[in-house]
C-alpha positions as MATLAB code, in Angstrom:
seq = 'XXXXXXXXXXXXXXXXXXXXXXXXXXXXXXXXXXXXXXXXXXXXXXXXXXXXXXXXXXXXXXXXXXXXXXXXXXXXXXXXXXXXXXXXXXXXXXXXXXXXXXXXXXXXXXXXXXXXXXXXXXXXXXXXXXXXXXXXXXXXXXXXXXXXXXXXXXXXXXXXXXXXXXXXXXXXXX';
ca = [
      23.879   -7.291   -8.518;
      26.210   -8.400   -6.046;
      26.048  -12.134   -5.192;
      25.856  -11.576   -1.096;
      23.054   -9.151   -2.159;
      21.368  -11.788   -4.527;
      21.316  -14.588   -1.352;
      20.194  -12.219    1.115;
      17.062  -11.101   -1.123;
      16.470  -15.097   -2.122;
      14.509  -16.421    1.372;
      12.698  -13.038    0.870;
       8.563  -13.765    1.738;
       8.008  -10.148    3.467;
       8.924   -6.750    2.571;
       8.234   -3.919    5.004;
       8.112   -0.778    4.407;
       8.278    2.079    6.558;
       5.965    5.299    4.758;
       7.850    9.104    5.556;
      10.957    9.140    3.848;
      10.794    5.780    2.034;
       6.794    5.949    0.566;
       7.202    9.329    0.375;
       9.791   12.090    0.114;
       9.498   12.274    3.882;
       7.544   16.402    3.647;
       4.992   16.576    5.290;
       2.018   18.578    4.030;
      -0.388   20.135    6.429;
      -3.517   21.749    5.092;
      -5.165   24.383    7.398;
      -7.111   22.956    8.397;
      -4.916   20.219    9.997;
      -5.112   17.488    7.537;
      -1.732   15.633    6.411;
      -0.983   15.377    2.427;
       1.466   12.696    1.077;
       2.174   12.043   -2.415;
       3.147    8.569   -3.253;
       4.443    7.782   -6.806;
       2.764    5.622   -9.663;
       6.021    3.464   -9.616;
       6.215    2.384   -6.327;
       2.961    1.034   -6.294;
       3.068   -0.910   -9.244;
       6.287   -2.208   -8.063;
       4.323   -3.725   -4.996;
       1.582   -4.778   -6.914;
       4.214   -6.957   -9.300;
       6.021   -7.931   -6.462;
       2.807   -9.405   -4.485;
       1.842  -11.082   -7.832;
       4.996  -13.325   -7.044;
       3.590  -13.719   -3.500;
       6.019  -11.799   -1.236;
       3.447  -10.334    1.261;
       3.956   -6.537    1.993;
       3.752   -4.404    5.147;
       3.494   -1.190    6.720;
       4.969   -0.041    9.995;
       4.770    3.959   10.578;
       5.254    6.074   13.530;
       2.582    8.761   11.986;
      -1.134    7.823   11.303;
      -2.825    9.252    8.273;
      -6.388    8.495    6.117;
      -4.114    8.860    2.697;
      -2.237    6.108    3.915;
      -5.095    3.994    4.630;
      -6.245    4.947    1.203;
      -3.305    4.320   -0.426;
      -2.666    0.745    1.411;
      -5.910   -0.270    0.864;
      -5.929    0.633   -2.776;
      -2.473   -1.817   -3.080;
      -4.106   -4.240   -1.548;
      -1.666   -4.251    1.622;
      -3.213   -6.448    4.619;
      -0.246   -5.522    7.019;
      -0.348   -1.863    7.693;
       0.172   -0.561   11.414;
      -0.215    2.897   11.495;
       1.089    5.398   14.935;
       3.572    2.602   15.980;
       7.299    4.295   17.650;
       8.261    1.103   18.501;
       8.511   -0.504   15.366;
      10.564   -3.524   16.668;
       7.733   -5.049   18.665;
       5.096   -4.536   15.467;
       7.922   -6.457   13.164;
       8.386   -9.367   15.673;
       4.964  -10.137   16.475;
       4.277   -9.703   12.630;
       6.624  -12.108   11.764;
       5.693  -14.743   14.574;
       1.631  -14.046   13.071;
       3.360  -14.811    9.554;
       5.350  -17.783   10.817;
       8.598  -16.606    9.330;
      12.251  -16.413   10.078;
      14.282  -12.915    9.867;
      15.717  -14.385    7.048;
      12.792  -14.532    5.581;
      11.987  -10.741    5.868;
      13.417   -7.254    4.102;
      12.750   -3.975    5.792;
      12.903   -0.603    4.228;
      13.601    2.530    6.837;
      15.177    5.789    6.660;
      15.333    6.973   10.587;
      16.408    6.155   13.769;
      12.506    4.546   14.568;
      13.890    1.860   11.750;
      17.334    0.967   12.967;
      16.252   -1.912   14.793;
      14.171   -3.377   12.344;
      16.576   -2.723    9.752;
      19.160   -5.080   12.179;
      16.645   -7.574   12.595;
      15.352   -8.152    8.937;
      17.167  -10.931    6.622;
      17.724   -7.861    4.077;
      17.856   -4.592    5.882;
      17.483   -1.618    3.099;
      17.450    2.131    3.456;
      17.663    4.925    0.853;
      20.249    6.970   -0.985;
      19.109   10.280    1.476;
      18.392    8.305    4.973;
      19.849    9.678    7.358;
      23.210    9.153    7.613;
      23.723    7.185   10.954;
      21.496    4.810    9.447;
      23.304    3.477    5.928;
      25.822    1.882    7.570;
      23.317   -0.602    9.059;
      21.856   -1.168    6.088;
      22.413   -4.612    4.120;
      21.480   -2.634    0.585;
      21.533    1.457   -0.172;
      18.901    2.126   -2.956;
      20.212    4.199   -5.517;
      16.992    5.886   -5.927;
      16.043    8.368   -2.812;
      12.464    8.181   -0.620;
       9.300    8.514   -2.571;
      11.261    8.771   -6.258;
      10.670    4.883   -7.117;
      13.138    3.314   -4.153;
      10.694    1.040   -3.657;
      10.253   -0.294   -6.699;
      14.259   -0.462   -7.074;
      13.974   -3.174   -4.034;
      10.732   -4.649   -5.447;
      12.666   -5.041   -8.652;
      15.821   -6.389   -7.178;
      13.896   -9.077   -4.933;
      11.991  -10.188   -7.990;
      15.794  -10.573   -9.822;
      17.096  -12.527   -6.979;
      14.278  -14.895   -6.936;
      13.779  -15.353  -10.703;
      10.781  -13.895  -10.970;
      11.430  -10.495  -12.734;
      11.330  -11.377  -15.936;
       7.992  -13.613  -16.261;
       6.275  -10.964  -14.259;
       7.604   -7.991  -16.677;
       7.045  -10.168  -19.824;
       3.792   -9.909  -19.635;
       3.732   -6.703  -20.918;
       5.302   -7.123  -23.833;
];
């Protein structure tokens, strides 16, 4: 890991995540009857679980609104999650001000033009490997891993590394 990488993800207490393309492989599943589908993975949300075990507080900002969502938050034990919100900017700042942090203090995780200005703002500003491509070279850190295929745990992983934390946390299942 890069050592500009390493003090960027150090001050880390907040990791937001955007949900279409970074949750989730960004398709969208429709049933007929008008209900949306989205398939998280396994990883990802253990990754969050570990990582709020360390006490980094997570967060959801999403321009769509969907019940799996809310299920799937819920079931991670995310407090933060603001669902049908384009202007993602104004959700980060006042969630930051509510958290009384600093932007140094905060990662974001987008793939899209909603996420560009959080992704400026944030401390650590993070998008994946198939973002869009106006967006990377914003981005403080390019996952290797692409939306909804374990990115999120790759930046769980790596903020747990910087911090020290990884390897107590992962211990414990040996």
């Amino acid at each position: 890991m890069k050592q500009h990488l390493i003090e960027l993800a150090k001050p880390i207490k907040l990791l937001i995540f955007d949900v279409d393309g970074i949750l989730t492989s960004g398709t969208l599943y429709l049933s007929d009857e008008n209900i949306e589908i989205k398939g998280f993975t396994a990883q990802d949300g253990l990754g969050i679980k570990l990582l709020q075990k360390t006490g980094i507080e997570v967060a959801i900002i999403t321009a769509r609104k969907s019940n799996s969502v809310k299920y799937r938050m819920e079931s991670l034990g995310i407090k933060h999650v603001y669902q049908g919100k384009l202007d993602k900017i104004t959700v980060y700042k006042k969630l930051v001000e509510k958290l009384n942090l600093k932007d140094k203090d905060v990662a974001y995780m987008g793939d899209d033009l909603p996420d560009l200005k959080p992704i400026r703002q944030a401390g650590l500003g993070i998008t994946v490997s198939n973002a869009h491509e106006f967006i990377k070279p914003y981005a403080d850190y390019i996952t290797t891993s692409p939306g909804g295929r374990s990115a999120a745990r790759e930046v769980c992983d790596l903020i747990m590394k910087a911090q020290g934390t990884f390897d107590a946390v992962y211990n414990e299942f040996l």
